[in-house]
C-alpha positions as CSV (number, residue, x, y, z in Angstrom):
1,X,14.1,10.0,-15.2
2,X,10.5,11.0,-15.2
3,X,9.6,13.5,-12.6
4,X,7.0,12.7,-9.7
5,X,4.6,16.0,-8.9
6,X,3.2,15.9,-5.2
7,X,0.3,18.7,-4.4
8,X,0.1,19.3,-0.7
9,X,-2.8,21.4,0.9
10,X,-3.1,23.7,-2.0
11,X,-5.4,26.1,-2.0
12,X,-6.5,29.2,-4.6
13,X,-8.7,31.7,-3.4
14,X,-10.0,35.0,-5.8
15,X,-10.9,38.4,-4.0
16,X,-14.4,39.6,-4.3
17,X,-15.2,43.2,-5.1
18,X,-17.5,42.8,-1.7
19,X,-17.9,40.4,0.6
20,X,-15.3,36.7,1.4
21,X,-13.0,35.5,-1.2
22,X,-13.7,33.1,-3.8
23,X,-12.7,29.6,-2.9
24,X,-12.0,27.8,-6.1
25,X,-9.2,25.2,-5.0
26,X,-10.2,23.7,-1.3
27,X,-6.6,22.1,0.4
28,X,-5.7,19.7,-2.7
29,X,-3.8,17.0,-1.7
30,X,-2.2,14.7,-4.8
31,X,0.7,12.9,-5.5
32,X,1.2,12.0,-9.0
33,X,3.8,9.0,-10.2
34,X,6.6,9.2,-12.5
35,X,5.4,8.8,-15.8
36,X,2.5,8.5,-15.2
37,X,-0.2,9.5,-17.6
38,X,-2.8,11.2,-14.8
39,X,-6.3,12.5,-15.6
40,X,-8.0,15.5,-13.9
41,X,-11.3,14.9,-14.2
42,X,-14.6,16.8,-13.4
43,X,-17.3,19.0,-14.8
44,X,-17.0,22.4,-15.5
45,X,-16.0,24.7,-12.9
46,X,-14.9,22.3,-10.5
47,X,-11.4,23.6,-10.1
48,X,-9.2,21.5,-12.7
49,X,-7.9,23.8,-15.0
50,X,-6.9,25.9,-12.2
51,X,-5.1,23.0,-10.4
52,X,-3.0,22.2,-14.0
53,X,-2.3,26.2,-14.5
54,X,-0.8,26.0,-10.8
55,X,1.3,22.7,-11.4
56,X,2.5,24.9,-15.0
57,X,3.2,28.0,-13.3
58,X,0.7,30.5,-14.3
59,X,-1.3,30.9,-11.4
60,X,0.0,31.1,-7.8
61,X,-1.6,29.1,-5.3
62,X,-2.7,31.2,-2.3
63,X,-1.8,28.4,0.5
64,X,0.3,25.0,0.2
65,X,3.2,23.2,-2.0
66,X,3.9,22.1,-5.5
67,X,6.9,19.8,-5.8
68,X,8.5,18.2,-8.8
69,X,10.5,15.0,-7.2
70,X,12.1,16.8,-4.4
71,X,12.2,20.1,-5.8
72,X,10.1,22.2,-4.5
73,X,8.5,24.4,-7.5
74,X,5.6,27.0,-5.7
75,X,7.7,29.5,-6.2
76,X,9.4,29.0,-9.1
77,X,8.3,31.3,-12.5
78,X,6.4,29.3,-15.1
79,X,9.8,29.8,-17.6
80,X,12.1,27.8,-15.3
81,X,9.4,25.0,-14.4
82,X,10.9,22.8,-17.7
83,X,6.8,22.1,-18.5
84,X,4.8,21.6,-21.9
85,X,2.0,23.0,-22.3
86,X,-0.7,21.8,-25.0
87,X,-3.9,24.7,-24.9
88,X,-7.5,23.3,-25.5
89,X,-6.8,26.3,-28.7
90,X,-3.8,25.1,-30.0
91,X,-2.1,28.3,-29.4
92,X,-0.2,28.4,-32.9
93,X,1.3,31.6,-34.7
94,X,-0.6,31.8,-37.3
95,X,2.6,33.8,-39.5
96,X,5.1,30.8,-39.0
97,X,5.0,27.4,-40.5
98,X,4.9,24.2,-39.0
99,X,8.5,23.4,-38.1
100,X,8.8,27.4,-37.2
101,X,6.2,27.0,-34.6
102,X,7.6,23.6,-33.1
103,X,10.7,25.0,-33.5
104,X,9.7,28.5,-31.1
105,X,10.3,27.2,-27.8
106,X,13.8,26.0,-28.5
107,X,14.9,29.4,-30.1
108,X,13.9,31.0,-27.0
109,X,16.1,29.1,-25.2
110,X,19.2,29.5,-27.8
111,X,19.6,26.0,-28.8
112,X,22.1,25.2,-31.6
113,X,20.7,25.3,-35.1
114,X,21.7,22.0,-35.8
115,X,20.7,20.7,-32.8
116,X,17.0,22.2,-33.0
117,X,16.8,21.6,-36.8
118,X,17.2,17.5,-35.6
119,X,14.8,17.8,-32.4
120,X,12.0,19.5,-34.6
121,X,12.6,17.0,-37.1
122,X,11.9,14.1,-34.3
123,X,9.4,15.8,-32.4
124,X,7.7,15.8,-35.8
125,X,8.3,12.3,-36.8
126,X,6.8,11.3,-33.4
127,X,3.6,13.0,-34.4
128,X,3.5,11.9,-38.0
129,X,3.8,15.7,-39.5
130,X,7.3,16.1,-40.6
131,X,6.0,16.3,-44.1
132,X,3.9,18.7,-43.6
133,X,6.7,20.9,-42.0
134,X,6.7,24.1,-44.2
135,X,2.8,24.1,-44.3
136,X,0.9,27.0,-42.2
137,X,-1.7,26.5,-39.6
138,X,-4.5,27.7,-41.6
139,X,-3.9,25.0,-44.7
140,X,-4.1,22.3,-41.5
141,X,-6.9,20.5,-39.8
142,X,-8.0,20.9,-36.4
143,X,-6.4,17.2,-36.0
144,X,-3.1,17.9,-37.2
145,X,-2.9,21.3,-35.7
146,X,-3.4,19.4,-32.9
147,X,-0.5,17.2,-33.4
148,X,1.7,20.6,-34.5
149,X,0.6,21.5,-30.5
150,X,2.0,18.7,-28.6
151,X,5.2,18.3,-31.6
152,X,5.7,22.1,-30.0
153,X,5.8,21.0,-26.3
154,X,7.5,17.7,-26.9
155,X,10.3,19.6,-28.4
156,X,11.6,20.8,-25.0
157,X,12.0,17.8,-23.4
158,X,9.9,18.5,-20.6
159,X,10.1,17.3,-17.0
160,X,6.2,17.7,-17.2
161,X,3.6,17.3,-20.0
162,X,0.5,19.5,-18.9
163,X,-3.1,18.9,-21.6
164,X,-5.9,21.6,-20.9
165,X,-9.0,19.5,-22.7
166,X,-6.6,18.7,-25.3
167,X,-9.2,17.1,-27.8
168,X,-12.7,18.6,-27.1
169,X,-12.6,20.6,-30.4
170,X,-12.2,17.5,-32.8
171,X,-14.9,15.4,-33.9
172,X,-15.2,11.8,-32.7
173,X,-13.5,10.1,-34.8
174,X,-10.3,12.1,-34.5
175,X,-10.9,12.3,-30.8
176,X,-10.1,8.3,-30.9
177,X,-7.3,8.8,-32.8
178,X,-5.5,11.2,-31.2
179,X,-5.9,10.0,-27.8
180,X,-4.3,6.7,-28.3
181,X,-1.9,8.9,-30.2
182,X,-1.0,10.5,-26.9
183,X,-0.7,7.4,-25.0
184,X,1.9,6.5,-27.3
185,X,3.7,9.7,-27.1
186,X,3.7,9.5,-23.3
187,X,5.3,5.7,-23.1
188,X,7.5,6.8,-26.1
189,X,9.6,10.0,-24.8
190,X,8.7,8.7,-20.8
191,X,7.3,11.8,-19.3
192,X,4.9,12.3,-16.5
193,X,1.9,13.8,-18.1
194,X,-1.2,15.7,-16.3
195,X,-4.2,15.6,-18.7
196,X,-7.9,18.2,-17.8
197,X,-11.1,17.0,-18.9
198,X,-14.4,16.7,-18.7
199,X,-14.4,13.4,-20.9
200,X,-15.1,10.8,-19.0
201,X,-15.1,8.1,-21.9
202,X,-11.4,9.8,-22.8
203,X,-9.8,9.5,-19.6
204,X,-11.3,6.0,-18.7
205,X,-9.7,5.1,-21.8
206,X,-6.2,6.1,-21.6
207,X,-5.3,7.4,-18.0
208,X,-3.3,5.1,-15.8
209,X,-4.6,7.0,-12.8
210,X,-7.6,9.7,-12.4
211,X,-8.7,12.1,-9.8
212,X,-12.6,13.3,-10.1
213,X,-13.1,16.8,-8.6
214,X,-15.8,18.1,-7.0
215,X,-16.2,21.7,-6.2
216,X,-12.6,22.5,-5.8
217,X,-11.8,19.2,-3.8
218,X,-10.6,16.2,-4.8
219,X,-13.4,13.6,-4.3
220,X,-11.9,10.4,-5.4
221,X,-8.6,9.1,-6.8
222,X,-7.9,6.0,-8.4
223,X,-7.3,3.7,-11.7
224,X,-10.3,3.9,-14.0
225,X,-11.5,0.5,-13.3
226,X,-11.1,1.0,-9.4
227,X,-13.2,4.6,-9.4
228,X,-15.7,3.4,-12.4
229,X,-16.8,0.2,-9.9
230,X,-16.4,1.4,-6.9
231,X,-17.5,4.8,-6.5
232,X,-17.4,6.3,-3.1
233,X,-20.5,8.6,-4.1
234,X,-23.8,8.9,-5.6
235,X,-21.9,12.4,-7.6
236,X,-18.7,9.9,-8.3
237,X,-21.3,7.1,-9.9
238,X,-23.6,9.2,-11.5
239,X,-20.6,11.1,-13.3
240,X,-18.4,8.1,-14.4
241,X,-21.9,6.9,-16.3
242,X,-25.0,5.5,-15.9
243,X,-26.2,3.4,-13.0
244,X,-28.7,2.1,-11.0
245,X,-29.3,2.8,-7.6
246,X,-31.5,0.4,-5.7
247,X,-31.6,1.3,-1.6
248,X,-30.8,-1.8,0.6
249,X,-29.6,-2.6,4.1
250,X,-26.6,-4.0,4.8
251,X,-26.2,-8.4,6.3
252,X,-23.5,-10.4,7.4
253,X,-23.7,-13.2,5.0
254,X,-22.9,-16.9,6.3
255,X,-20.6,-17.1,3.7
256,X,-18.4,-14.0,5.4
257,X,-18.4,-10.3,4.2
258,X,-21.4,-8.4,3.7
259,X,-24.5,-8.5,1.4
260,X,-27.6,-6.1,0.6
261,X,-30.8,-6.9,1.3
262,X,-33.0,-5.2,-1.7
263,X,-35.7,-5.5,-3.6
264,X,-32.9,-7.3,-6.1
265,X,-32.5,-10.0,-4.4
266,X,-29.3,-10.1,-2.1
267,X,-26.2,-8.5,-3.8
268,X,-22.8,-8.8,-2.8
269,X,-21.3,-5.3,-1.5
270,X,-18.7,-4.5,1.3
271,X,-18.8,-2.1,4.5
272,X,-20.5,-2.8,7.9
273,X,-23.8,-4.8,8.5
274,X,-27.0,-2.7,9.6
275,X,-26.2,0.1,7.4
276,X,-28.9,1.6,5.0
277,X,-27.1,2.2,2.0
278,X,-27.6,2.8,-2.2
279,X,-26.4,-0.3,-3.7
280,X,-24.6,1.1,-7.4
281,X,-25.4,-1.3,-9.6
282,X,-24.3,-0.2,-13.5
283,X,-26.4,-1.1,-16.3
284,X,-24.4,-3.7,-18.0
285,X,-24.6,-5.6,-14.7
286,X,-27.9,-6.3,-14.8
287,X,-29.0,-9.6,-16.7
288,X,-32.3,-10.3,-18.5
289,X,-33.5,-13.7,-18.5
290,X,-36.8,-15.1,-19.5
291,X,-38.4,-16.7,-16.6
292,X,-35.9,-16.2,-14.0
293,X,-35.3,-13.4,-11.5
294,X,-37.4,-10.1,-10.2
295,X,-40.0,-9.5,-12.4
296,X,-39.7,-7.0,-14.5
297,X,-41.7,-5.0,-17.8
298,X,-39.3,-3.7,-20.7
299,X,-40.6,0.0,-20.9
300,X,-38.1,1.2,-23.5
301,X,-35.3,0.6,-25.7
302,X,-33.0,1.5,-28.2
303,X,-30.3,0.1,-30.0
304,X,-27.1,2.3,-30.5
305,X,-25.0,-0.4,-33.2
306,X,-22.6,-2.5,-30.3
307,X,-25.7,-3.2,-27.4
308,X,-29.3,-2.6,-26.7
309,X,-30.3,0.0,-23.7
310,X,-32.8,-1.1,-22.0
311,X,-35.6,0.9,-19.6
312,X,-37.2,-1.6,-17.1
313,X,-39.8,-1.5,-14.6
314,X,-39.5,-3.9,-11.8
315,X,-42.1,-2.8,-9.1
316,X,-41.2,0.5,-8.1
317,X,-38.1,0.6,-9.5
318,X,-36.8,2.4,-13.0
319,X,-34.1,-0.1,-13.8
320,X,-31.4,0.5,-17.1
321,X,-29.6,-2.7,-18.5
322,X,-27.3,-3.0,-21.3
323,X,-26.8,-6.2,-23.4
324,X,-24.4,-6.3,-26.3
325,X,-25.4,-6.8,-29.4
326,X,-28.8,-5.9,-31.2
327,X,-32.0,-6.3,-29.3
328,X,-33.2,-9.6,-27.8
329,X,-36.8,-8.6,-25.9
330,X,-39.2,-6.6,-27.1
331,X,-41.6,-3.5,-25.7
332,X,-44.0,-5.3,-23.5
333,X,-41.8,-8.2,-22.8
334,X,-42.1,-9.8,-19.1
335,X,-39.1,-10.5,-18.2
336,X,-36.5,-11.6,-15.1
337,X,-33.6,-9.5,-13.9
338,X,-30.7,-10.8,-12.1
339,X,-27.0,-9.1,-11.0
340,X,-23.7,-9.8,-12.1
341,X,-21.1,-9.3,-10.0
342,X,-20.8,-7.0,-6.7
343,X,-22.2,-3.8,-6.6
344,X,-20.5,-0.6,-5.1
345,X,-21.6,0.3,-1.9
346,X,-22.4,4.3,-1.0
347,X,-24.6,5.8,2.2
348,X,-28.3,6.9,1.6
């Protein structure tokens, strides 16, 4: 059965040579589904890698609990946690071969010959290296020494599958690859799976669940979709992508619920009536039509192969749009901008 991981009030605090302590984690509080394939997301020093080296055992938390399922694992050595652990550096003896170094943790823990000899052989299947088994790291590519990594910590069977920026040293296009390639893994051998980044674009794409930190807290939780549209700050939209924000106040609508009243026109939203607020409107939301809508001038744009980005001026408002597909205005162009769909509401 995969194994649920709940985080409750954890804290990490570093001593100064002078002065208070170091806050780094500020009372994390996160509960984590069984196999579920969870993203820690944030930018750099915002506390993520230290919240996945607590859940693995390396670091002790100075306040709160760790739990796998009902077992409570705070103080529990890394060793007798039952976690894999895939580095952002691989982490592979550079002396053994391929099937030696998948082959490493199991020796330390005295499994059968025969029985390792047919889990390294799987756990290599499963990453599409077994023929490359009596190779050394050296005479492999960043990708599959990648795939050697997480053949290495699938070996074990772990309760846990922990990813410290997993993919940021491969190039695009194996970036694409191997990502859906852990996806598979995960559904395939069922674990629960904790995955840092500061990849937006990678854990939009394959995380069931993420949580975005912000300076050692946890600011929002949530499927992709869910935190990507509805943001619950300007930090939360700005770092999930581009967007718009264009300032509004709150109305009841006749029709029920809640619209903003902005120099947009009105757009649906959420929350209470009579608030001033930042209506988050992201750029693939916003239409251009010719003759219909605000006003607008097409400042700027540039066509990146699948849509057009667009740089508008409507008034005094810098507005970005994205349309698919190659250009359709010009430079110069008057045009009319409408809104699709509700925008996410956040105070001013």
């Amino acid at each position: 059965m995969p194994t649920a991981i709940t985080l409750t009030q954890v804290v990490k605090d570093y001593p100064a040579a002078r002065g208070p302590v170091t806050r780094v984690i500020d009372h994390v509080d996160l509960s984590i589904n069984p196999g579920e394939l969870f993203f820690l997301l944030g930018p750099s020093g915002c506390g993520k890698t230290t919240i996945l080296r607590m859940i693995a055992g390396f670091i002790e938390p100075t306040d709160g609990r760790i739990r796998f399922g009902d077992r409570d694992v705070t103080d529990i050595p890394a060793n007798h946690r039952n976690t894999g652990m895939v580095f952002q550096s691989y982490a592979l003896w550079p002396h053994m071969t391929v099937a030696e170094n998948v082959a490493f943790g199991l020796r330390v823990r005295k499994t059968p010959t025969r029985e390792a000899t047919t889990r390294v052989e799987a756990a290599l299947d499963a990453v599409k290296m077994r023929s490359f088994a009596d190779r050394k790291p050296n005479q492999l590519s960043g990708g599959q020494q990648q795939r050697v990594a997480l053949a290495r910590a699938l070996v074990i069977r772990p309760d846990v599958l922990l990813l410290d920026e997993p993919l940021s040293n491969l190039d695009a296009k194996l970036r694409h690859e191997l990502r859906d390639e852990i996806r598979r893994l995960c559904r395939e051998f069922e674990m629960t799976t904790i995955c840092v980044t500061h990849d937006r674009e990678e854990a939009m794409a394959i995380g069931d669940r993420i949580a975005v930190l912000d300076g050692g807290r946890v600011a929002q939780v949530g499927p992709p979709a869910e935190v990507y549209s509805s943001p619950t700050s300007r930090f939360i939209a700005e770092f999930l992508g581009e967007a718009n924000f264009i300032p509004g106040v709150t109305r009841s609508s006749p029709q029920g619920g809640v619209v903003v009243e902005s120099s947009l026109g009105l757009l649906p939203g959420n929350g209470q009536a009579g608030q001033s607020v930042s209506a988050v409107v992201r750029p693939e939301q916003v239409r251009l039509r010719a003759g219909a809508g605000l006003p607008a001038e097409i400042k700027d744009l540039s066509f990146v192969g699948h849509h057009t980005r667009y740089t508008l001026q409507a008034g005094s408002l810098t507005v970005l749009s994205l349309e698919a597909g190659s250009p359709t205005f010009r430079v110069g162009d008057r045009v009319g901008l409408s809104v699709d769909g509700e925008a996410a509401i956040i105070a001013r």
